[in-house]
N, C-alpha and C positions, 0 to 999 in steps of 0.2 A: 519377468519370468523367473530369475533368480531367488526372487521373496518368494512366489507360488511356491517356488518346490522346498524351501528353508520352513514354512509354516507346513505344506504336508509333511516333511519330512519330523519336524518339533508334532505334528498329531500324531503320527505314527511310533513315538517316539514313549508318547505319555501312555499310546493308549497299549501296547507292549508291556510298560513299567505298572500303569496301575491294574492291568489283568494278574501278574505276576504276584500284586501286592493283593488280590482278591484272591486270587489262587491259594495263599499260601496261610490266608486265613479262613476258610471255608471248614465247616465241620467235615468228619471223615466218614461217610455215609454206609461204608462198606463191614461196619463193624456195631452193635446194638447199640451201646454206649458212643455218646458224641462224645468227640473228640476236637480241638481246636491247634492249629498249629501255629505259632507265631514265627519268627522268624528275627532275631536279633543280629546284628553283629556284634563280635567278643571283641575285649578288647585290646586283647595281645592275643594270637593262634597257638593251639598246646605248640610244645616244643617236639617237633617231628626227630624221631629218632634219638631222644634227648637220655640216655641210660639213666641220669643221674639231675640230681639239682644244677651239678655247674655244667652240666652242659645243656640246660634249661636256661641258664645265666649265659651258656658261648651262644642259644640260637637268635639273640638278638645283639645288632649293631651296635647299638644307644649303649648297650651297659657293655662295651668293652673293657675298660679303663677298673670296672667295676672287677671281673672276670683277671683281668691282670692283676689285680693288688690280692686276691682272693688268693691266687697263684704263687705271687710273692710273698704272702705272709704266709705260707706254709697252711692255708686253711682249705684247701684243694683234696688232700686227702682227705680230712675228718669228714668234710661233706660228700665226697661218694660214697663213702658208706654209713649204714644205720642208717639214722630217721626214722620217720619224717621230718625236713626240715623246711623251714620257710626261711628265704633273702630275701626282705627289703632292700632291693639293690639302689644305691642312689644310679641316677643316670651320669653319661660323660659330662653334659653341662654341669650335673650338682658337684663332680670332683673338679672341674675347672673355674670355679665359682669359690675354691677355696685359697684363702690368702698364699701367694707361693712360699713363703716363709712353712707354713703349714704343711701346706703338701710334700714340700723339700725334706719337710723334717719325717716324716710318713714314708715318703720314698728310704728316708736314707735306715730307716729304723722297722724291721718287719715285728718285732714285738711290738710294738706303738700302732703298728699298721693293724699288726691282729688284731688290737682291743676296739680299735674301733669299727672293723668288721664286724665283729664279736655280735657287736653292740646291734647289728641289724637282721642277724642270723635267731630265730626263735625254733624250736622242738616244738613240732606238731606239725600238720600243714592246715596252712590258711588263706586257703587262694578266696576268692569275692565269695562263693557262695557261705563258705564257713565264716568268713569277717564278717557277712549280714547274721548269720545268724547267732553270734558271738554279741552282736552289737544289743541284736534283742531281746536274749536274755539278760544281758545286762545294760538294759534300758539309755540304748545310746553311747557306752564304752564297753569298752573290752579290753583285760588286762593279761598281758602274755609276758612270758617270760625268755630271756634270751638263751645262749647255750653257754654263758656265764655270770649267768645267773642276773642281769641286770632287768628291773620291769619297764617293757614298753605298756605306752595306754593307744587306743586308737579311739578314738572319737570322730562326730561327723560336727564338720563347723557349720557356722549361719549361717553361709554360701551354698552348703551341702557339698563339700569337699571331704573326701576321706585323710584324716589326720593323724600323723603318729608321732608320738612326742617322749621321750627319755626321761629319768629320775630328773637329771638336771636340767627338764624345762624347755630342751632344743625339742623343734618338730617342724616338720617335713609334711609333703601330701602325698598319698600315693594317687600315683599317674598312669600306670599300666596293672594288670590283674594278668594272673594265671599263664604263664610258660612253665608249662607243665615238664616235670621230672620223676621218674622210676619210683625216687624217694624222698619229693619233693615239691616245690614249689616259688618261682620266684615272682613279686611285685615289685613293679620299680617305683622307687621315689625323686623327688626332685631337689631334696637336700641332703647332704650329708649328715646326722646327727652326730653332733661332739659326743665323744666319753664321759661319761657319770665318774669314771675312775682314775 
């Protein structure tokens, strides 16, 4: 008895999910021109209520650590205003993946701290849609510049992984796209890139 109703309930279940999933691709009838709808999920949600880039950077968990050093290095003002700016933010694992010697010395030094912020902070924004399109006009990379002047490249590796990599060779992947800010944009990464300087 208990199977019967676990397999009606799994039919009942697919055939809800797969109407929804025809529904939502169905041309739009009501208008001359078809129309096709798809329906994706994103991969971070804009950042709701977010004024600014850092508090696009405070509306996710994962990059707090990211959002306190940003704070601490005094780079909290320059980013709410102006721009557009994009953060490659690394995530909490990529700043706890750094040797404690390293982070010690980061924590205890906020000019040290800044440059390496610096380093992932680029003028313009470039959340997924603008990185694709960055990518294709230049045939697979795209070369951006930081807000001190250092060049990030982003490339897509073998695996098709989005990659972004420093003068000196450090690279990171991005893992999250688009928490959206007033004057901004952040994507997080899963490394911390070293300073060039």
């Amino acid at each position: 008895m208990k199977r019967s109703l676990l397999m009606v309930g799994a039919l009942v279940l697919m055939n809800f999910t797969a109407s929804r999933v025809f529904a939502q691709t169905q041309p739009d009838t009501t208008k001359k021109t078809t129309t096709t709808t798809t329906t994706t999920t994103a991969a971070a949600p804009a950042a709701e209520g977010a004024s600014d880039v850092v508090g696009a950077l405070a509306s996710n968990a994962d990059y707090s650590t990211a959002l306190t050093d940003v704070k601490a290095a005094g780079l909290d003002a320059t980013l709410k205003t102006g721009g557009p700016y994009t953060i490659f933010a690394p995530n909490n694992a990529a700043f706890s993946a750094l040797p404690p010697a390293k982070a010690d010395s980061l924590a205890k030094d906020p000019a040290k701290l800044a440059t390496v912020l610096k380093g992932h902070v680029v003028n313009g924004k470039y959340g997924k849609a603008e990185i694709i399109k960055a990518l294709n006009a230049g045939k697979g990379k795209a070369t951006l510049t930081t807000i001190d002047g250092q060049t990030l490249t982003l490339s897509v590796t073998a695996d098709k992984k989005l990659q972004l990599a420093n003068a000196a060779g450090n690279t990171s992947q991005v893992i999250l796209y688009d928490l959206v800010g007033a004057n901004g944009v952040v994507n997080g990464l899963n490394a911390v890139l070293a300073p060039t300087k």
